[in-house]
C-alpha positions as CSV (number, residue, x, y, z in Angstrom):
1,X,147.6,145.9,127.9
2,X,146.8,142.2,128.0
3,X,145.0,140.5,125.9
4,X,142.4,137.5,126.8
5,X,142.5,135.7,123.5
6,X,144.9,133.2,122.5
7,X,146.6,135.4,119.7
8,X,145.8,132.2,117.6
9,X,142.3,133.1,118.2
10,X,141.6,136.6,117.6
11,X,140.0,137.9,114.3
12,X,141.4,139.8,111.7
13,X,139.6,143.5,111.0
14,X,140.0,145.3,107.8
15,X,139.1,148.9,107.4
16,X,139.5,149.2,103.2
17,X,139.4,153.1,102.3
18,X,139.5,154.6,98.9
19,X,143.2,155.7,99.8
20,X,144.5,153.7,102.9
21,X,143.9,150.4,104.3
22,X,144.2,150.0,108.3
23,X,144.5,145.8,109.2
24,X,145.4,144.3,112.4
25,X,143.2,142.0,115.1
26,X,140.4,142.5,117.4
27,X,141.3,143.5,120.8
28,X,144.6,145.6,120.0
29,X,144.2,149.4,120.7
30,X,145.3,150.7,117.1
31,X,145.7,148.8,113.3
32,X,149.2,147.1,113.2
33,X,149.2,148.5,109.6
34,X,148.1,151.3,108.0
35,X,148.7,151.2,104.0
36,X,148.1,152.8,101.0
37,X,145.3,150.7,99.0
38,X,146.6,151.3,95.4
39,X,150.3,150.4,96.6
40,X,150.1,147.4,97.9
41,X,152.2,144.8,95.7
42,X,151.6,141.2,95.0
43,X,154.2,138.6,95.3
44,X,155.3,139.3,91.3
45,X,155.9,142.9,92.2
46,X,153.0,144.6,90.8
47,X,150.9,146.7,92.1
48,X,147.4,146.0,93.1
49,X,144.7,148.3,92.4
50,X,142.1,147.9,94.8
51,X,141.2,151.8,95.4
52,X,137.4,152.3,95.4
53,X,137.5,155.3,93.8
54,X,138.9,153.3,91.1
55,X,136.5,150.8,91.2
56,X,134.6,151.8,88.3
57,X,137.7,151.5,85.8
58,X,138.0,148.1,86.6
59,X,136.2,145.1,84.8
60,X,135.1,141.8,87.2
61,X,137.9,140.0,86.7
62,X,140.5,143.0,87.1
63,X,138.7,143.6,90.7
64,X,139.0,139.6,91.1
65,X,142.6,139.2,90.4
66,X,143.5,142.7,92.1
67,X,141.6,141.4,95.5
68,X,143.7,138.1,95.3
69,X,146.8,139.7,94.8
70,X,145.9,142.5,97.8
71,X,144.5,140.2,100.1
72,X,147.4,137.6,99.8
73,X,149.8,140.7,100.7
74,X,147.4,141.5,103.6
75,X,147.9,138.1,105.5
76,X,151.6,137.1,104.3
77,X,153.3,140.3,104.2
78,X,151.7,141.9,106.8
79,X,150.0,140.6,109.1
80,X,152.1,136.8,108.8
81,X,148.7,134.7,109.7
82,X,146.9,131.6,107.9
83,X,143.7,132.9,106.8
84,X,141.8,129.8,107.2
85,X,142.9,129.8,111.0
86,X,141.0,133.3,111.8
87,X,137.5,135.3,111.5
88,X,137.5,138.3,109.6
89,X,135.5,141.8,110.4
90,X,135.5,144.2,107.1
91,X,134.6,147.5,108.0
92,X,133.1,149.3,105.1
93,X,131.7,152.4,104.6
94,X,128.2,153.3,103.5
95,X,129.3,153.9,99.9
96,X,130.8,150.8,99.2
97,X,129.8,149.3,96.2
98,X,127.7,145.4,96.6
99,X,130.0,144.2,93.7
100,X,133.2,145.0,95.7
101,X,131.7,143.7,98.7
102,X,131.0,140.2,97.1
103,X,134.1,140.1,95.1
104,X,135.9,140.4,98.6
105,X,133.3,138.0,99.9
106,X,133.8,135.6,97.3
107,X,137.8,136.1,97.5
108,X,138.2,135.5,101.3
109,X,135.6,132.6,101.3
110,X,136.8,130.6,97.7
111,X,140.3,131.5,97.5
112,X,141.6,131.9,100.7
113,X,139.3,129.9,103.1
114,X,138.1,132.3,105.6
115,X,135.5,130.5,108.4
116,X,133.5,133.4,108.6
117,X,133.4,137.6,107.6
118,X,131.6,140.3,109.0
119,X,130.4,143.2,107.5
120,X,129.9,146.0,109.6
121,X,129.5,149.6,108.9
122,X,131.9,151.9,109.8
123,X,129.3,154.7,111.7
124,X,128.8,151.8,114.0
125,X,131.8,150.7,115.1
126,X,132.9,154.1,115.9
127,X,129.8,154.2,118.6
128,X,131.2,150.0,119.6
129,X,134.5,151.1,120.7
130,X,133.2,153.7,122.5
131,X,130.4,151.8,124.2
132,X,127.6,154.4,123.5
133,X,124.5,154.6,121.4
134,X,123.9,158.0,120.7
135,X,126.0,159.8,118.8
136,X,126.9,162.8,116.0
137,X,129.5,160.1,114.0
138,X,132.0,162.5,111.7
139,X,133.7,160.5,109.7
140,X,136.6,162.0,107.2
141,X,137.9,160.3,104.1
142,X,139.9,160.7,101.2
143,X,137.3,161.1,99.4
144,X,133.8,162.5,101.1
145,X,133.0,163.4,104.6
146,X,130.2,161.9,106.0
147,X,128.0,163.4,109.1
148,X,125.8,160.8,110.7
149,X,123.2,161.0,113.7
150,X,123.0,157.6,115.1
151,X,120.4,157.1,117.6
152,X,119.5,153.9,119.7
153,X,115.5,154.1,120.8
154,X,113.3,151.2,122.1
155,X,109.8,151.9,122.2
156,X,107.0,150.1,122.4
157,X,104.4,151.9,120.0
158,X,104.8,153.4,116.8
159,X,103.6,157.1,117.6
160,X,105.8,157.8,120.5
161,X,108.8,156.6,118.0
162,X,107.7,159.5,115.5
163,X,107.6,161.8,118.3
164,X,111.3,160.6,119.4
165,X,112.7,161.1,116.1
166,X,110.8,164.5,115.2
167,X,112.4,165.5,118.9
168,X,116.1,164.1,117.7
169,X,115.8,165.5,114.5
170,X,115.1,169.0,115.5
171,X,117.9,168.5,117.9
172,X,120.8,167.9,115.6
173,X,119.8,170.1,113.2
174,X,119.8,173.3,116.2
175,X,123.3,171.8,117.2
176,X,124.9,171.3,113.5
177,X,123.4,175.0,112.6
178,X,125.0,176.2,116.0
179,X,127.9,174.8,115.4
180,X,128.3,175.7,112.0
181,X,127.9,179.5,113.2
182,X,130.1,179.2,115.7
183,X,133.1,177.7,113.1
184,X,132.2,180.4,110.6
185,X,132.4,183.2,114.1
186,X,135.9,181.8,114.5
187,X,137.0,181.8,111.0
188,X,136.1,185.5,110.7
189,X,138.1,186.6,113.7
């Protein structure tokens, strides 16, 4: 598949889970790494511990340094690119913590020279590269699965919005309990 971007020119995206980390560029069909967060070692040899769900044993500057050392092993060891040359998409999820996302912030901006990073959520990039804006998003970690109804509606007045999302709510929630039945039929037989 051809690409219309000068590969000089096409952004870096990060998808940082609590167990694996998927990084490659915009345009490609699939991550050109996929990696386990905790394992990834720093140019010393040690391992950086970056996992979110062990977020909370570390102290700021631990998190600092461990970013550093993670992020530097992103773009030199894997993916072989000058930071400062490329834009950078993070996709996070919706339980990521503010202080990890503006230690990564402050890492890719201060110590590596990024010209720009985006924050996007991960719900909604799984409705971008599918080019819809309705959607039942099911989205399975390590650590917690998330179901998510995302719904696109333009209206004009206020009222007919309530009545939209009363209609959509009502909606899922028939179609998750219908589906829910029909797993637990399956399982049974």
């Amino acid at each position: 598949m051809a690409s219309y971007h000068r590969s000089s020119d096409r952004t870096v995206v990060l998808d940082i889970g609590s167990q694996y980390t998927k990084c490659g560029f915009a345009g490609e069909a699939a991550p050109r790494y996929i990696l386990p967060t905790c394992k990834v070692s720093n140019p010393r040899g040690e391992t950086a511990a970056v996992s979110l769900d062990r977020f909370a044993d570390l102290s700021n500057d631990e998190l600092y340094d461990a970013i550093v050392d993670f992020v530097y092993a992103l773009y030199y060891r894997y993916l072989m690119v000058n930071p400062k040359d490329r834009r950078i998409v993070v996709v996070e999820s919706l339980l990521c913590p503010e202080s990890f996302r503006a230690t990564l912030a402050k890492v890719l901006f201060l110590r590596h020279g990024v010209s720009s990073v985006l924050f996007c959520p991960a719900h909604l990039m799984a409705l971008f590269t599918l080019g819809v804006q309705t959607a039942l998003v099911v989205d399975t970690g390590y650590t917690e699965t998330f179901v998510l109804p995302i719904s696109f509606c333009a209206s004009n007045r206020h009222n007919n919005d309530l009545v939209i999302f009363r209609k959509q709510n009502k909606f899922i929630s028939r179609f998750i309990c219908k589906t829910i039945l029909q797993c637990a039929s399956m399982v049974q037989t």
